[in-house]
VOBA-1610 file (N, C-alpha, C; in pm, whole numbers, padded with zeros to 5 digits, always signed):
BEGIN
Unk+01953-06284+06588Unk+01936-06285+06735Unk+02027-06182+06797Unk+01976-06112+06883Unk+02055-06009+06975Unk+02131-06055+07071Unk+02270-05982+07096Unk+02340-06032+07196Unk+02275-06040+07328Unk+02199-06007+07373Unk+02075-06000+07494Unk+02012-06123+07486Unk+01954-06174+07411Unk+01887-06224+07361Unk+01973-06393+07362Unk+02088-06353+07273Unk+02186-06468+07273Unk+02261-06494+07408Unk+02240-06424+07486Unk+02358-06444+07610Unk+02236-06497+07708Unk+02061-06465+07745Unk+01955-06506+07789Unk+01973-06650+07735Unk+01966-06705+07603Unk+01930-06833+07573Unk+02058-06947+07631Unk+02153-06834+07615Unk+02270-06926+07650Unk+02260-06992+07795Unk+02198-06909+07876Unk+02184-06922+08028Unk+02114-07002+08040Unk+01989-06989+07962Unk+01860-07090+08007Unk+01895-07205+07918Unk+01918-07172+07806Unk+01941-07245+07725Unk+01973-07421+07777Unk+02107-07465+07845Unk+02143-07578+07885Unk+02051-07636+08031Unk+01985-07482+08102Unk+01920-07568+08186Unk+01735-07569+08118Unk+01699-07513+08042Unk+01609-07579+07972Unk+01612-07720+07876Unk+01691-07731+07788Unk+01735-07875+07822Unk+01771-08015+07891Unk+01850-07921+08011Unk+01885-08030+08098Unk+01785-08050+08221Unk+01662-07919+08255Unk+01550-08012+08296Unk+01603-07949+08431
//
């Protein structure tokens, strides 16, 4: 995974989870 890529999921990441 790309740091772009990894720093995007990170963002969405907890609020795609948290809804």
């Amino acid at each position: 995974v790309s740091e772009e890529v990894e720093r995007a999921l990170a963002k969405l990441g907890p609020a795609r989870i948290g809804g």
